[in-house]
C-alpha positions, 0 to 999 in steps of 0.5 A: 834831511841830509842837514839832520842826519849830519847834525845827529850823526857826527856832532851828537857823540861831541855834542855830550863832551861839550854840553856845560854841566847846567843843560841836559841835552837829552830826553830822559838821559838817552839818546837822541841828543839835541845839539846846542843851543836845545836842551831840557833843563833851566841852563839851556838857551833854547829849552824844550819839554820832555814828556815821561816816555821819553818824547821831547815837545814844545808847547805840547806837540811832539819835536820832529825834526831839529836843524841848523835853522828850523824846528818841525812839530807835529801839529795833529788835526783836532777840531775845536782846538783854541786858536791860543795853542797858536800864539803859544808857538810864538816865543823869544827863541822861535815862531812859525815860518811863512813856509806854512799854511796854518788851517783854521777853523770857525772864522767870522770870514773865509781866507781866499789866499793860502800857499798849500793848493786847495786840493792839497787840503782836500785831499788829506782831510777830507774823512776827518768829521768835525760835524756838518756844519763845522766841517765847512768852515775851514780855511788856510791862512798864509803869510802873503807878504814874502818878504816876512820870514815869519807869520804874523800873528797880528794878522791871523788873529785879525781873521776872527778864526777861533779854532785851530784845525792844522797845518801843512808845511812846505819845503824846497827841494834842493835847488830845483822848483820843485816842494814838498808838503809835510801836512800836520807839520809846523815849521819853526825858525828859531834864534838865539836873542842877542849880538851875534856871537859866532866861534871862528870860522862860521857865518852869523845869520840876523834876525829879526824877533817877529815876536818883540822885533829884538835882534837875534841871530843864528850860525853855521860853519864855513863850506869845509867845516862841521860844528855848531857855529857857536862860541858856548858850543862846539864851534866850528872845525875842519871836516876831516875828510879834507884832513890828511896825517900830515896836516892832522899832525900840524894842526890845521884841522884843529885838533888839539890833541893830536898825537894821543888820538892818533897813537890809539887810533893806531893800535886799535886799528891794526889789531883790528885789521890783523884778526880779520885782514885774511877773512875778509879777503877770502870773504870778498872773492867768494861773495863777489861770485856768488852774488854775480850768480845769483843776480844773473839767476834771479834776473832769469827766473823774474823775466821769465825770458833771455834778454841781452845781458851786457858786461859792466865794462861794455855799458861803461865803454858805450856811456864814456864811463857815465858822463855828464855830457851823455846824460839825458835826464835824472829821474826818480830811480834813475839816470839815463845816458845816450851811447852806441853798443857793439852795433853801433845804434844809439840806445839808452842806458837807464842807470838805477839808483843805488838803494835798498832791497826794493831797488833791486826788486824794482828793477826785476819788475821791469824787465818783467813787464817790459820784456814780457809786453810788445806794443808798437808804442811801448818802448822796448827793452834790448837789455841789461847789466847786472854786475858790479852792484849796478843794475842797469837797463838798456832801452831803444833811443828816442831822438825826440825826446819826451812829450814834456819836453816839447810842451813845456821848454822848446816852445820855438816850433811847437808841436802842431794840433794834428801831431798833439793829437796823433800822440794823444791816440798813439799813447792811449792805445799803449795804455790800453793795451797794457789794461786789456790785452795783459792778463792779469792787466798792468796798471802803469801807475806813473802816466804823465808827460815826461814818460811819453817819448817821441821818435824821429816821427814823432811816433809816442813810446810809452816809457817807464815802467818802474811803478807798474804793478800786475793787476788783480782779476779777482778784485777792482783795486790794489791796497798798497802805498800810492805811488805816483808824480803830483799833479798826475795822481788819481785822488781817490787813488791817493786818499784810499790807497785802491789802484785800478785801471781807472788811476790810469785814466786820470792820469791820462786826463791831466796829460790830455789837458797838457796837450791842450793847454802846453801847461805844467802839471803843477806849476807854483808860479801860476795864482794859488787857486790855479798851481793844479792844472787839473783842477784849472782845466775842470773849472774851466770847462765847466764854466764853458771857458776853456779857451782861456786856457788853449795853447795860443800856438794852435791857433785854434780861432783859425781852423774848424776841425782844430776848434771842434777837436780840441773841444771835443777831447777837451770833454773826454779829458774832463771825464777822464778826471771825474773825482768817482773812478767809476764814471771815468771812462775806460782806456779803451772807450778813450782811444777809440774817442780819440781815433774818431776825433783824428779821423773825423778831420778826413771824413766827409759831412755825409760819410761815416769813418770806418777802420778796417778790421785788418788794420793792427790792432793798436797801431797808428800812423806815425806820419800825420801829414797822410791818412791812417792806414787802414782808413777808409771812408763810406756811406752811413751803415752799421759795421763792426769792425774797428780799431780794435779786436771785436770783443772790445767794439760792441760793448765800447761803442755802446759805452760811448753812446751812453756817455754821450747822453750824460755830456753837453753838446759842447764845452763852451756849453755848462756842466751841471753838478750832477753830471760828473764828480771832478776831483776839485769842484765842488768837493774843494769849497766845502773843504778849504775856502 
């Protein structure tokens, strides 16, 4: 995306005064233009259609995006669309990547491998009706030989598909792990046929025509340089920002014609700054006051409460101006870095990302939330800053670090079953809290591993407020634009846009199969059918083999309670991600679950567990090695106290009880179809085989 904007932005003005007078490089003779070697005339080297509203296609499908090296179209889902509209995508100048899943659609076979995970496919084409019969009939074709830049169309056509549905493209995320899907998108990689024929100071790219297996080739500038790459182009020059007067005034970033840019350059720009030079000044001072004020002002009002606000200098102080070795970690929104205030404790200091207007708003939702809510497991906010055009965040220190972390990374001393589980009950109960106990409720929306951090005690602190919403008590759901981490998203949240309490249930599940498994939410490395873990977890314990899939390091084989509980939140997870919200179970039905299992280790085969009612209401001991606080262990007898207040007891055990009588005894034991609606069971193989 940056490549785009770059291309467009600062080499489009040049690309018009250096376009050869036989190509057009624009659409209907506006904007945008396209840069060489693109074009909409015969005397283009790559030539694209341009439709009467002014839409540049190829072969029909709107041209999205165009960089150093890619094309991207839109590729709409249509049924029935003839396979042929494919091979016209191959060409002498570009053909799709291997960076796609192409669907298709009426195949005389079903396609078992694609590199899109199959609830990717379900989700985003569920609603689209092609017919009863058809609308079972469609699969994902992707390039299995990673070596190819290309897809070959020999072997798509080998598949006896006649249709083509769509397809989704898929692209790294710098240089992290992590993809991004662009569905109905079409990736092409294009070249120019021929010897590479590159200007100065650029790198020539060989490729192979996946088409006729002819030469091709493609060019892009030096680190330093900007440009095109190409000879017919407009070649390669020094960026100017590494170009001081000295060196513009000697030629070494390539200008040829120095003086009289630089003369009229001049004049412009002084009569400019002597027209408004004082304004401005005067402009700047009262606006950096007001704007100091109206930050401090509608930081009060939104928190509702006085909260610690820091000066700018004092949070640079306490960071050493923001370095790299107090950092963290990098999130969505932010940066967070360790320091010590005026008390001399660590904290942490959560750096919000420049951005727009929601930015801003994101960050006086959460302070809202977080200074407005006091849970033993939600981490607390001690202050903030807003001064300077920064709106930072001042959180209480967790030296553990995060529930992610421990999983996934420092697997040297793994965190044992009874701490996983501790966690598991301390974080529900947080989640509860927010769901029950706020009123309007709060719906976390970002629940997975990452945002669970740990104290000195392993005591879990639920963090991250920053996608949270207020719920609504006259409706079950928010209509608003999902938001969320893949792999933890509620898929009926995804598809149809309706937050609820429930969205935060399926995300708990998945982080409940994490504490089970050690395994990431998402993990490409894993076999295709598998990148899911919450669609792996619901496979595995329908079939009664989940322990394929326990963390070896709790070497559950070894000890009865550790087997029995595991299997037992096993199943709470499993309905946790029934695909229908309503056969979830609620938060609270949840932690009372997993307070049972927990305390089910010290109870006696002829006792029952009772919590006594003047334990805290959502608390739990941090130290595992000992018996709750609060517990007690007597004879079989009704009682209604418990973990939480009276009026959630009744009707949850209730709840519970019900449930039960739709679950199997054990999770080695089958799951029939009907007794749950998982997101990736039997919905997956009606959509993409």
């Amino acid at each position: 995306m940056i490549k785009t904007i770059l291309f467009f932005a600062f080499i489009a003005p040049a690309i018009v005064a250096h376009s050869p007078a036989n190509c057009s490089r624009s659409c209907g003779g506006a904007p945008p233009y396209f840069p060489f070697p693109f074009g909409f005339s015969a005397g283009c080297p790559i030539q694209l259609q341009c439709t009467a509203n002014g839409t540049a296609v190829i072969d029909g499908f709107p041209v999205q995006t165009v960089t150093s090296d890619t094309i991207l179209i839109n590729l709409p889902a249509q049924c029935n669309r003839p396979i042929q509209f494919l091979g016209g995508l191959f060409t002498q100048n570009y053909a799709p990547t291997s960076k796609n899943g192409i669907l298709l659609q009426n195949c005389t076979s079903p396609i078992t491998a694609c590199v899109i995970p199959t609830t990717m496919v379900q989700t985003h084409f569920e609603l689209l009706d092609c017919g009863s019969r058809k609308k079972n009939n469609i699969s994902c074709y992707s390039e299995q030989n990673k070596e190819n830049e290309f897809i070959n169309y020999s072997n798509v056509k080998s598949q006896g598909c006649e249709s083509l549905f769509s397809a989704i493209s898929v692209s790294s995320m710098g240089n992290s792990s992590a993809v991004s899907l662009d569905v109905q998108v079409v990736q092409l990689g294009w070249w120019l046929d021929g010897d590479c024929m590159c200007s100065g100071n650029a790198n020539c790219t060989n490729v192979s025509s996946p088409t006729d297996g002819g030469r091709g080739y493609r060019c892009q500038c030096l680190d330093g340089f900007v440009g095109d790459g190409y000879r017919d182009g407009l070649g390669c020059r020094k960026d100017s920002s590494a170009c001081n007067p000295a060196k513009y005034m000697s030629g070494e970033c390539g200008s040829t014609t120095r003086v009289g840019v630089l003369v009229g350059g001049i004049a412009a720009g002084a009569s400019l700054m002597v027209s408004v030079g004082l304004a401005c000044c005067f402009i700047r001072k009262r606006s950096k006051l007001n704007h100091k004020k109206r930050a401090e002002r509608r930081l009060y009002e939104s928190s509702g409460i006085c909260i610690p606000i820091y000066p700018y200098k004092e949070i640079e102080r306490a960071t050493n101006f923001f370095s790299d070795k107090q950092q963290l970690g990098t999130g969505a929104y932010g940066t967070v870095y360790a320091g010590k205030l005026n008390n001399d404790e660590w904290v942490a200091i959560k750096r919000i990302k420049q951005r727009d207007t929601d930015s801003i708003e994101q960050v006086m939702n959460e302070i809202k939330l977080l200074s407005s809510v006091s849970h033993p497991n939600l981490v607390r906010l001690l202050g903030c800053c807003v001064e300077k055009s920064e709106q930072i965040l001042v959180y209480e220190f967790m030296p553990n670090g995060t529930l992610s972390h421990h999983l996934h990374e420092d697997r040297s001393n793994g965190l044992s079953w009874p701490v996983r589980l501790t966690i598991a009950m301390e974080t529900a109960q947080a989640i509860a809290f927010l769901h029950s106990s706020m009123n309007p409720p709060i719906y976390h929306r970002d629940i997975k591993s990452s945002n669970i951090l740990l104290d000195h005690n392993f005591k879990s602190k639920v963090a991250d407020f920053g996608l949270s919403r207020l719920g609504m008590t006259e409706s079950s759901h928010i209509s608003t634009a999902p938001q969320g981490t893949p792999g933890y998203l509620d898929p009926q949240y995804h598809q149809n846009y309706h937050l609820s309490d429930k969205s935060d249930v399926y995300s708990f599940g998945v982080v409940l199969v994490e504490i089970i498994t050690a395994l990431k939410a998402v993990d490409f490395n894993r076999s295709q059918n598998e990148v899911n873990l919450a669609s792996l977890a619901v496979d595995r314990i329908a079939k009664g083999k989940l322990d394929e899939i326990i963390d070896p390091l709790l070497e559950a084989q070894t000890d009865a309670w550790t087997l029995s509980s595991v299997h037992k939140v096993a199943e709470l997870a499993f309905r946790c991600l029934a695909y229908d919200r309503d056969t979830r179970p609620s938060m609270i039905e949840v932690a009372i679950e997993l307070e049972q299992t927990g305390l089910s280790r010290w109870a006696s085969s002829e006792g029952n567990v009772i919590v006594s009612s003047n334990a805290s209401s959502y608390s739990s001991s941090s130290n595992i090695s000992e018996k709750p606080l609060g517990v007690t262990l007597k004879k079989p007898e009704l009682d209604d106290r418990g973990l939480f207040a009276r009026q959630f007891r009744a009707n949850s055990v209730k709840s519970i009880d019900g449930m039960k009588d739709f679950s199997p005894v054990s999770v080695q034991d089958h799951w029939l179809s009907e007794e749950s609606s998982p997101s990736s069971s039997s919905l997956l193989s009606n959509v993409a085989q």
